[in-house]
TIFI-986555 format. One line per 8 residues: number of its first residue (from 1); their letters; for each residue x, y, z of N, C-alpha, C, CB. Coordinates in Angstrom, 2 decimals, padded with zeros to 5 digits. Atoms other than C-alpha are relative to their C-alpha. Glycine has a CB too. Layout:
BEGIN
NUM	a	X,Y,Z,X,Y,Z,X,Y,Z,X,Y,Z | ...
% end
This chain:
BEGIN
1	xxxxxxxx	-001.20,000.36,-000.71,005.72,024.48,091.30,000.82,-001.01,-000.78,-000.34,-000.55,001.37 | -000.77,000.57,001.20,006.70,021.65,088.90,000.95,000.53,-000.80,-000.71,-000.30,-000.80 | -000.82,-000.87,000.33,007.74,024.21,086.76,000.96,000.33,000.04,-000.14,000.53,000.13 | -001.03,-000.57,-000.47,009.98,025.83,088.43,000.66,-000.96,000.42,-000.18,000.92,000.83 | -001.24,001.13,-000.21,011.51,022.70,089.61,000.63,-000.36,-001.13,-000.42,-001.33,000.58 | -000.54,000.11,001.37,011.87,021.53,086.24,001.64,000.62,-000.44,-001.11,000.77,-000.85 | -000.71,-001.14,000.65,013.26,024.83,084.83,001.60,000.06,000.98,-001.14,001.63,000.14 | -001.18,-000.72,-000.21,016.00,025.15,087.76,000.63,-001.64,000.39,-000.04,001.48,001.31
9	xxxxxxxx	-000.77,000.61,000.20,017.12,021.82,087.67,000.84,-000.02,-001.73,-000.64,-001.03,000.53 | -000.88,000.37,001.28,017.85,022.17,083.66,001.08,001.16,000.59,-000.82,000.27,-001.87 | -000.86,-001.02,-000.32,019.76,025.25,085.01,000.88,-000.29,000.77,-000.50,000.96,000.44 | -001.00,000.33,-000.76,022.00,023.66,087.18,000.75,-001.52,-000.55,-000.63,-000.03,001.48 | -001.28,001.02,000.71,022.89,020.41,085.19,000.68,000.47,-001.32,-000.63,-001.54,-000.44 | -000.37,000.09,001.21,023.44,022.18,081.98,001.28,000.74,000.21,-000.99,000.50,-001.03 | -001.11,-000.93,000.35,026.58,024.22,082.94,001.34,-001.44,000.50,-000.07,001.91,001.19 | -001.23,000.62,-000.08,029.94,022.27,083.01,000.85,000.45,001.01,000.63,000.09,-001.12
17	xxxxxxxx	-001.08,-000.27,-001.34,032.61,022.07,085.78,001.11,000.11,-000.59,000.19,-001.14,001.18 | -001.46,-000.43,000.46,035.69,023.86,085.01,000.96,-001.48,000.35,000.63,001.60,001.05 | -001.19,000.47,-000.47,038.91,021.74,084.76,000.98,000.17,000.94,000.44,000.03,-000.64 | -000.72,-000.51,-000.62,041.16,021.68,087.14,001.23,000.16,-000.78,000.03,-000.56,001.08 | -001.21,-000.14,000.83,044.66,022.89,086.03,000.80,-001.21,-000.46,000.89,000.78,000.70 | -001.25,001.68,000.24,046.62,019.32,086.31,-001.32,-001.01,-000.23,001.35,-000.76,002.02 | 000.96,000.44,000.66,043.12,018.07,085.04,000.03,-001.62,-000.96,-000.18,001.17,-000.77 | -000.69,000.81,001.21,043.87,014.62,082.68,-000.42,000.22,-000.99,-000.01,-001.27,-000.04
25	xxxxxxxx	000.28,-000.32,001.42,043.86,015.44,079.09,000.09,-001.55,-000.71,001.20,001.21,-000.64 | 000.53,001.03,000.73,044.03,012.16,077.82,000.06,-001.26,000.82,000.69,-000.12,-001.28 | -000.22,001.56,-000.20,043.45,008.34,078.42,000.93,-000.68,001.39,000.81,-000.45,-001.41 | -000.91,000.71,-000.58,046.72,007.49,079.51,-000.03,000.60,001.87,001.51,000.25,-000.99 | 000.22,-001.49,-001.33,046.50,010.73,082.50,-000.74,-001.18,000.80,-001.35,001.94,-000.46 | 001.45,000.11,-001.07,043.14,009.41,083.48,000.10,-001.55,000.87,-001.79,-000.01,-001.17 | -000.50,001.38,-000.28,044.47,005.57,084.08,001.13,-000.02,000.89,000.38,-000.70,-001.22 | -000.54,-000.20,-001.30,047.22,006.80,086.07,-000.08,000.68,000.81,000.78,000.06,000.07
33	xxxxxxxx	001.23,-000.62,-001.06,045.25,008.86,088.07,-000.68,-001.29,000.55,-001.34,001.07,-000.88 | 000.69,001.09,-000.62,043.35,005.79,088.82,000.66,-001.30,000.46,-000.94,-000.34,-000.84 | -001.57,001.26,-000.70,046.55,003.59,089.46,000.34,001.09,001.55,002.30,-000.03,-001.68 | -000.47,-000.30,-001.18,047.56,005.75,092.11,-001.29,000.87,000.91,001.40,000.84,-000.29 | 001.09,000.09,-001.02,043.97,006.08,093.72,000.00,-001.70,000.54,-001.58,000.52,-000.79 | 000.36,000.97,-000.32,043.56,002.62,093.82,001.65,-000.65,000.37,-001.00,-000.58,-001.07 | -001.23,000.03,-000.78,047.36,002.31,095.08,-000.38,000.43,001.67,001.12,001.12,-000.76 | 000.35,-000.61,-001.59,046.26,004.63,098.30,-000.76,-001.40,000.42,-001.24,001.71,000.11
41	xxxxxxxx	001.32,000.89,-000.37,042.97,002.18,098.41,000.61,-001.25,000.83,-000.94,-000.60,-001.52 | -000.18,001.29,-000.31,045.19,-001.20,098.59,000.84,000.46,000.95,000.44,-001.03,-001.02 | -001.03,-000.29,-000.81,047.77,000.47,100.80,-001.19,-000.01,001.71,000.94,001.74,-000.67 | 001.14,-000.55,-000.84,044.74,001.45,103.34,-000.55,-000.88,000.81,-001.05,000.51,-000.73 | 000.71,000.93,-000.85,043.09,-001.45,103.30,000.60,-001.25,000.86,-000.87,-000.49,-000.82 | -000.93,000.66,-000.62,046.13,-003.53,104.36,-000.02,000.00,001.70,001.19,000.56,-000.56 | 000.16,-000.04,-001.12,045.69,-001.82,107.59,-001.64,000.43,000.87,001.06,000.77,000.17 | 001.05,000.11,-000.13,042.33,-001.75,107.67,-000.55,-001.56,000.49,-000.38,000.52,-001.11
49	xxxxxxxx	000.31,001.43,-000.08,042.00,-005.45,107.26,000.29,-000.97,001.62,000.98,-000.60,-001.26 | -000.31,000.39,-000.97,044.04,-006.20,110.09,-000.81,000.46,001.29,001.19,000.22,-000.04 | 001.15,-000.52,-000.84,041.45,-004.06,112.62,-001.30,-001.05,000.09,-000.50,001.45,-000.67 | 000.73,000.19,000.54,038.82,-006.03,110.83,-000.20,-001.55,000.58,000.26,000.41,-001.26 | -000.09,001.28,-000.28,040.22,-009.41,111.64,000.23,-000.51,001.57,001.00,-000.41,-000.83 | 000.35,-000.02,-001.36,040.89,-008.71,115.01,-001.05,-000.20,000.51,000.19,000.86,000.45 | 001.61,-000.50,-000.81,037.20,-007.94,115.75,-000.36,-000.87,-000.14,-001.08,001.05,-000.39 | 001.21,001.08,001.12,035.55,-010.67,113.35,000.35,-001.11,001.59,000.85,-000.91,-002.50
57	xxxxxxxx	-000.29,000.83,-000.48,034.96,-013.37,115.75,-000.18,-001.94,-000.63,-000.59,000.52,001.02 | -000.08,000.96,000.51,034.24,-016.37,113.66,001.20,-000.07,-000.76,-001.01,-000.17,-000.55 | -000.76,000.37,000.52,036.79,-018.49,112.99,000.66,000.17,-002.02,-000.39,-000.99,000.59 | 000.31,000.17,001.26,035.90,-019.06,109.37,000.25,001.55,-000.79,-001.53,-000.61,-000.05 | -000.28,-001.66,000.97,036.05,-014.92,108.36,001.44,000.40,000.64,-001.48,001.66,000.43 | -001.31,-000.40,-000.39,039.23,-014.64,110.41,000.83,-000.45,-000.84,000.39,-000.36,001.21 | -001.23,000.71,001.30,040.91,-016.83,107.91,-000.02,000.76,-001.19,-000.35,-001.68,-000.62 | 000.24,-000.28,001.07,039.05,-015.60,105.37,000.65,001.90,-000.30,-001.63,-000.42,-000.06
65	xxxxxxxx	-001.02,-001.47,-000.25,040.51,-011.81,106.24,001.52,-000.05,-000.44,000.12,000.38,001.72 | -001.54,000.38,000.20,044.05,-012.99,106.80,000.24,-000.29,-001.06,000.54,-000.98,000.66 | -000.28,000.73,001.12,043.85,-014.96,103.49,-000.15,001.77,-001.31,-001.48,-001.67,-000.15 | -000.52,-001.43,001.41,042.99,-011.54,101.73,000.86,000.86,000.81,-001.55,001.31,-000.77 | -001.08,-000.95,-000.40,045.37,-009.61,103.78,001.44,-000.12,-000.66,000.18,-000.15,001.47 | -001.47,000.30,000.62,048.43,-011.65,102.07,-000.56,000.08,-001.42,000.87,-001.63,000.43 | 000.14,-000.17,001.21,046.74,-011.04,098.54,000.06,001.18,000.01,-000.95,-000.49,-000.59 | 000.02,-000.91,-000.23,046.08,-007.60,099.24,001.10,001.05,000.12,-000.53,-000.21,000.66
73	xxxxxxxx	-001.58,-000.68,-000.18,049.69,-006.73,100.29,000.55,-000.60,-001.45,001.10,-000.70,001.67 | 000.10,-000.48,001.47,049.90,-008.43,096.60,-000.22,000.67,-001.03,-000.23,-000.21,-000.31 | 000.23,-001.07,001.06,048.26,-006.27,095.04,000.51,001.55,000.45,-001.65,000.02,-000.32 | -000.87,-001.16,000.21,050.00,-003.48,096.19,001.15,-000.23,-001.08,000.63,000.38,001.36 | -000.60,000.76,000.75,052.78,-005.34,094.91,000.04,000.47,-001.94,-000.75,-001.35,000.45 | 000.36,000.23,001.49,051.17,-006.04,091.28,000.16,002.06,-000.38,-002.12,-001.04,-000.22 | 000.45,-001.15,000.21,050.42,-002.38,091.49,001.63,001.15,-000.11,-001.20,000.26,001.32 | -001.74,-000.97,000.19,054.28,-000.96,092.12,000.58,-000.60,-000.78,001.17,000.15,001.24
81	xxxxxxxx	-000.68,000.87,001.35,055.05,-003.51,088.98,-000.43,001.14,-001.02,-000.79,-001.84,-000.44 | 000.56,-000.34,001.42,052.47,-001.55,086.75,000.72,001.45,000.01,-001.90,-000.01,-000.20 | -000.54,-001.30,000.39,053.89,001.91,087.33,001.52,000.02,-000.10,-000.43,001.04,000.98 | -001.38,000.02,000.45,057.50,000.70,087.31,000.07,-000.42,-001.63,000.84,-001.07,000.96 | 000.10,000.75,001.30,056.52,-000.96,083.82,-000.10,001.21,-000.98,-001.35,-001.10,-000.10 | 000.65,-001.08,000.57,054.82,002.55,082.71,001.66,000.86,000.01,-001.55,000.69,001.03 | -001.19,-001.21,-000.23,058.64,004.34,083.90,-000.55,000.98,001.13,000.31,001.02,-001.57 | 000.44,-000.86,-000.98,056.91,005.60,086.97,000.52,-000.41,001.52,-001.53,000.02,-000.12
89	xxxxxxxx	-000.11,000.39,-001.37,057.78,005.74,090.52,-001.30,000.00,000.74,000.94,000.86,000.67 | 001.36,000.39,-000.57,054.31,004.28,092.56,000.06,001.30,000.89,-000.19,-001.65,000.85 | -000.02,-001.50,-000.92,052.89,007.07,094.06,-001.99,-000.46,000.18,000.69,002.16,-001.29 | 001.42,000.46,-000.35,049.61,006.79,096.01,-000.65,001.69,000.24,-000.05,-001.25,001.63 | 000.64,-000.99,-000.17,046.74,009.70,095.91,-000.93,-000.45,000.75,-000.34,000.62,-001.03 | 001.56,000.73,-001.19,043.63,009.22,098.98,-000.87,000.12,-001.19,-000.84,001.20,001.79 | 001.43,000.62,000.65,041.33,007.53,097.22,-001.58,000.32,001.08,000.31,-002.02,-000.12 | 001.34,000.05,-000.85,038.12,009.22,098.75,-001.27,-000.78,000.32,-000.44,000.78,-000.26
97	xxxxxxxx	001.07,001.00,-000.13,035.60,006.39,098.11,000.70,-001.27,001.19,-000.39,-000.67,-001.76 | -001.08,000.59,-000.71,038.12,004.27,099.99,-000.10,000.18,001.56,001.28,000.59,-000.52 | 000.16,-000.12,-001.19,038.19,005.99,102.42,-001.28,-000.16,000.74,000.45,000.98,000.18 | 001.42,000.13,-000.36,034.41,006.29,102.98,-000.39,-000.96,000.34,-000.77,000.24,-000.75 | 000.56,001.46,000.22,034.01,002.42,102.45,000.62,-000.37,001.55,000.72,-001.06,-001.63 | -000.32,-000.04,-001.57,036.54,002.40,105.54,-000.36,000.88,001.18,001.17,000.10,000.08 | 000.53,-000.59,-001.29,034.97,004.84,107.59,-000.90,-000.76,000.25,-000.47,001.34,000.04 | 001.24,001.18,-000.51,031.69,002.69,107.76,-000.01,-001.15,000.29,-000.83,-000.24,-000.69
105	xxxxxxxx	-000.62,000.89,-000.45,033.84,-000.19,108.29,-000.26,000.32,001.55,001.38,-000.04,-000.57 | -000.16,-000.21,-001.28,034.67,001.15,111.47,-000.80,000.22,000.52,000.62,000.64,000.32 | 000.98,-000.44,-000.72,031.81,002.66,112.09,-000.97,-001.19,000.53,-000.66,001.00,-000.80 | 001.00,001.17,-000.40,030.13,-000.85,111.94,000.82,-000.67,001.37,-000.23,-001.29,-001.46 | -000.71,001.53,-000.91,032.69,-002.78,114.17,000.32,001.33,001.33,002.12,-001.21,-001.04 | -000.01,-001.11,-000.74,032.11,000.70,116.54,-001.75,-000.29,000.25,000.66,001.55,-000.84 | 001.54,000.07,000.03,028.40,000.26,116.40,-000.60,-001.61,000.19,-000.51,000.65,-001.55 | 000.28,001.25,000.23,028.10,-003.72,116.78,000.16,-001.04,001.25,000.80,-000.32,-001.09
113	xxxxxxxx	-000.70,000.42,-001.44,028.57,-005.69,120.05,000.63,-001.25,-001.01,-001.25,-000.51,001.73 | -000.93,001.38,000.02,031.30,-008.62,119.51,-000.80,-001.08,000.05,001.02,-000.17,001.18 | 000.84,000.60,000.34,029.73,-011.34,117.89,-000.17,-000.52,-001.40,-000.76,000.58,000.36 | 000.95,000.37,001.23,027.39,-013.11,115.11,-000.28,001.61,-001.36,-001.82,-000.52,000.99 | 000.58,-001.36,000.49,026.00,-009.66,114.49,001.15,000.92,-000.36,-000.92,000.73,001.15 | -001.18,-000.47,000.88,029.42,-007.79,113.86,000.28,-000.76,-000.66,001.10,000.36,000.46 | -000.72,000.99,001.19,030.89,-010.75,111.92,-000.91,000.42,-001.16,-000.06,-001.90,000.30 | 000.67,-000.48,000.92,027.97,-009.98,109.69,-000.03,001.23,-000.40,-000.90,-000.26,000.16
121	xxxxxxxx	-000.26,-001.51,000.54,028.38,-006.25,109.82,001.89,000.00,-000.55,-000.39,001.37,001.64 | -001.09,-000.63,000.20,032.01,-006.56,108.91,000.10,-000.99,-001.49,001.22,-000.05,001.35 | 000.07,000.11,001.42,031.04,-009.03,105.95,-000.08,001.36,-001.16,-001.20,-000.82,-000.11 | 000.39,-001.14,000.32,029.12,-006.47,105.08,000.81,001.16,-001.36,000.03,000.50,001.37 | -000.93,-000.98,000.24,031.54,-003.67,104.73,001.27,-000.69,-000.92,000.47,000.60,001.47 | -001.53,000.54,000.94,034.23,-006.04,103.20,-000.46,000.39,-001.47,000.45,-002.09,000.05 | 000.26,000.21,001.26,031.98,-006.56,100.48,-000.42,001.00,-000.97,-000.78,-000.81,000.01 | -000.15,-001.21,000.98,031.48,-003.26,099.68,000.97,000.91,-000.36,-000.70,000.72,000.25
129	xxxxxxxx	-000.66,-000.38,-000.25,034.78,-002.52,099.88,000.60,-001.16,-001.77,000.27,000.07,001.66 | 000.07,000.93,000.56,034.94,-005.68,097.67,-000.50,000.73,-001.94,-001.05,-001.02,001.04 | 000.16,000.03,001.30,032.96,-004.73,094.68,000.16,001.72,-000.09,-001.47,-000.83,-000.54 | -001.11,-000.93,000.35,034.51,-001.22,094.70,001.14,-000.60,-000.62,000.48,000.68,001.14 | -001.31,000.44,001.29,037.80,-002.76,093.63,-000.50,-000.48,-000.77,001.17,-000.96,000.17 | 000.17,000.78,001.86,035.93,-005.03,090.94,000.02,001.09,-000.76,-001.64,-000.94,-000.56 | 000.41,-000.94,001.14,034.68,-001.88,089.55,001.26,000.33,-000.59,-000.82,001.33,000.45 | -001.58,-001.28,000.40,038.14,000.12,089.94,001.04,-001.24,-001.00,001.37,000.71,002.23
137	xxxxxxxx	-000.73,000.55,000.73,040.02,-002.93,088.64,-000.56,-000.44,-001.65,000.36,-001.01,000.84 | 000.21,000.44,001.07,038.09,-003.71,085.91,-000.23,001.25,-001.31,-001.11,-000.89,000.32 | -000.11,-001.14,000.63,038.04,-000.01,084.56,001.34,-000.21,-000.37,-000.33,001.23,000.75 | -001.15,-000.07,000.19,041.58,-000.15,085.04,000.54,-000.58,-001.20,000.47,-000.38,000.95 | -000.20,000.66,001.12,041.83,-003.14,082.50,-000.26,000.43,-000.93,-000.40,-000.90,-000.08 | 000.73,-000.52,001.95,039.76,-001.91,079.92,000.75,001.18,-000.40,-002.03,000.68,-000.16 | -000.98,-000.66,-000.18,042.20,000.91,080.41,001.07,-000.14,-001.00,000.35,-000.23,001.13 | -001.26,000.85,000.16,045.37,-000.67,080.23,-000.04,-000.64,-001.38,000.11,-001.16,001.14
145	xxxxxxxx	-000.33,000.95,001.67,044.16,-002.83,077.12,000.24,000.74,-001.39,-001.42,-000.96,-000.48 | -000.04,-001.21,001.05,043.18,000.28,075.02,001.55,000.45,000.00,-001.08,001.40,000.48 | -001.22,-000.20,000.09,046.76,001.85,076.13,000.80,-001.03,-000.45,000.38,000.40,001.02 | -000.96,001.03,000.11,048.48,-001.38,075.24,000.99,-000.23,001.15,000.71,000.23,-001.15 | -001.69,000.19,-001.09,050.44,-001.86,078.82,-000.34,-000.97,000.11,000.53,000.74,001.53 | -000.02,001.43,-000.24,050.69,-005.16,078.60,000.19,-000.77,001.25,000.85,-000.40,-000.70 | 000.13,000.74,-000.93,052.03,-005.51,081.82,-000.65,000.21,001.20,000.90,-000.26,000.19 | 001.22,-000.99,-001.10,049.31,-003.37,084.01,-000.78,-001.21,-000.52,-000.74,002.08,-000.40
153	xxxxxxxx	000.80,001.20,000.22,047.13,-005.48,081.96,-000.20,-001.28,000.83,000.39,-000.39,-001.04 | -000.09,001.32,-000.85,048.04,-008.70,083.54,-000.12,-000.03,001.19,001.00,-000.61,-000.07 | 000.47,000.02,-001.66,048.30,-007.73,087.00,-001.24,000.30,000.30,000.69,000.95,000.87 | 000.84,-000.49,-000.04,045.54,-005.84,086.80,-001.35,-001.02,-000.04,000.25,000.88,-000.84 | 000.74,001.35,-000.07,043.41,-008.87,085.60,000.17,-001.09,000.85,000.11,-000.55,-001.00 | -000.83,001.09,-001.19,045.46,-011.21,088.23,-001.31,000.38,001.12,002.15,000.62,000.73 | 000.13,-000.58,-001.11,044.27,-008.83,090.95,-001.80,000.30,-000.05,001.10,001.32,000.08 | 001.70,000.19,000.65,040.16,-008.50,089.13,-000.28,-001.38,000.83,-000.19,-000.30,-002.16
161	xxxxxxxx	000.26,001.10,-000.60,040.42,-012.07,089.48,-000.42,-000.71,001.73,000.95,-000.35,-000.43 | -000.24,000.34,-001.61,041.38,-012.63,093.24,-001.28,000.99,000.81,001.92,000.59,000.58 | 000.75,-000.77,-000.49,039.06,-009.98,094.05,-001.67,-000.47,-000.05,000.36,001.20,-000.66 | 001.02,000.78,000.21,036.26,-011.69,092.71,-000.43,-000.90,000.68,000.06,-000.41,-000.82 | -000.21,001.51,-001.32,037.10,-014.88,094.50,-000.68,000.33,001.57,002.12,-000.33,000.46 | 000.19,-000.50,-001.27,037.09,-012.85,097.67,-001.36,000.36,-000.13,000.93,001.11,000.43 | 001.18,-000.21,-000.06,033.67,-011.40,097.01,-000.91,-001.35,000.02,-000.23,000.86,-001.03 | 000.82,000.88,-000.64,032.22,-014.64,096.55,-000.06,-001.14,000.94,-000.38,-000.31,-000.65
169	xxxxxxxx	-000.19,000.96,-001.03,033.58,-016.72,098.88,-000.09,000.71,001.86,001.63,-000.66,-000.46 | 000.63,-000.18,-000.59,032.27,-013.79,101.19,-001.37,-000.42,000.80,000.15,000.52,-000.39 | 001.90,000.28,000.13,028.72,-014.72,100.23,000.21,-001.38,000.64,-000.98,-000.10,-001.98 | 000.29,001.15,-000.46,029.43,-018.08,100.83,000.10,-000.33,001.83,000.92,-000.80,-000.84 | -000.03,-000.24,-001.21,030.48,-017.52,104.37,-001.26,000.76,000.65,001.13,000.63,000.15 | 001.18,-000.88,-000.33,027.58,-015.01,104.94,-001.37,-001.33,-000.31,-000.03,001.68,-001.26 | 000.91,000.87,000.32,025.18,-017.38,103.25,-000.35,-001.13,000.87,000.32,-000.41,-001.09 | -000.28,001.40,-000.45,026.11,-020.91,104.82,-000.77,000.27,001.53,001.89,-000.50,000.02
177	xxxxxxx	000.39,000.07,-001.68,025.61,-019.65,108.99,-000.16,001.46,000.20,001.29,-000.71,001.19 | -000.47,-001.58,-000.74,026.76,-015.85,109.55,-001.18,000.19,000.07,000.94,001.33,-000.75 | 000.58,-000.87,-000.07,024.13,-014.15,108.73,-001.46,-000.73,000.50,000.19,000.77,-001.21 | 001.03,000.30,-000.52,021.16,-016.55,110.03,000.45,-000.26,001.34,-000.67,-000.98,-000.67 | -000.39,-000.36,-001.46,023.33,-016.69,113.28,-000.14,001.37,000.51,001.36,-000.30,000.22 | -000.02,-001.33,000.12,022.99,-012.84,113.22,-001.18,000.42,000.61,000.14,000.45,-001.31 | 001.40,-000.33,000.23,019.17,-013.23,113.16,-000.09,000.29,001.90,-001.16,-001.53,-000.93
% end
C-alpha cells in the first residue's frame, strides 16, 4: 500500500497547472496583481474593523482597533499613491485569504459570548489578519525594490512598519490581562 501511495502522489504533483490566459508573465504583472489584492484586503478590513470594535469589550482593544482603523484607511491611501505612481488607476481584486481571515473573524465574535473570552477571540483573529499583511507587505517590498518603484517602495515599507507595531502591541494587550482574564 505504501507503494501505491508513493507512486500516485509522484503522479499528481509532477504535472503543472496550466496558465491562465491574463496569467502574469513577468515581475512587474505579478506585483500588481498583488497591489490590487491587498488593495481589496485593506478596503475590507476597514469595515471589518469597525464590527470588530463594536463587539471587543475592553476598553484597551477598543482603542487599540480604532487606532488601526485610522492607519488602515491609510493604507488604503498609501496604496492609491503606489498605483497612481506606477500610471495606474487603483483597482481592487477579492483577495481570497482576506476574506477567509474575515470570515473566522466573524465567525469568532458569532461563536463567543460578549466578554474576556471574545476580546481574546477577536485578538486572535486580528492577529492573523495581522501577520497576513506582514507577509503580503513585505513581498510587496522586495517587489517594488527589484522593480525600482521608488515610491510603492516607501509606502509600502511605511505601511510593513505600522503593521508590525499593530501586531505587537496586540501581544502586549493579550499578554498583560486579556487572555488570563479569558481563562
Amino acid at each position: 500500500m505504501a507503494t501505491t501511495t508513493k507512486s500516485t502522489a509522484k503522479k499528481t504533483t509532477s504535472r503543472k497547472t496550466p496558465a491562465k490566459k491574463d496569467a502574469a508573465k513577468e515581475l512587474k504583472d505579478l506585483f500588481e496583481d498583488g497591489l490590487k489584492d491587498i488593495y481589496w484586503a485593506e478596503k475590507a478590513l476597514v469595515k471589518a474593523l469597525a464590527k470588530m470594535q463594536k463587539n471587543a469589550t475592553n476598553e484597551k482593544l477598543k482603542n487599540a482597533i480604532a487606532q488601526h482603523l485610522i492607519e488602515t484607511e491609510e493604507h488604503v491611501s498609501r496604496l492609491e499613491e503606489c498605483f497612481e505612481s506606477m500610471g495606474r488607476k487603483a483597482q481592487a481584486k477579492k483577495c481570497d485569504a482576506m476574506q477567509g481571515l474575515l470570515d473566522e473573524a466573524e465567525s469568532i465574535i458569532k461563536e463567543t459570548e460578549p466578554g474576556t473570552v471574545r476580546d481574546a477571540g477577536i485578538i486572535a483573529a486580528s492577529q492573523k489578519v495581522e501577520h497576513y499583511e506582514i507577509a503580503t507587505y513585505g513581498t510587496l517590498a522586495a517587489f517594488a525594490k527589484i522593480l525600482d518603484e521608488k515610491t510603492s517602495l516607501k509606502n509600502l515599507l511605511a505601511t510593513l512598519k505600522e503593521e508590525k507595531q499593530c501586531d505587537e502591541s496586540l501581544t502586549k494587550l493579550a499578554d498583560t490581562n486579556l487572555n488570563s482574564k479569558a481563562k
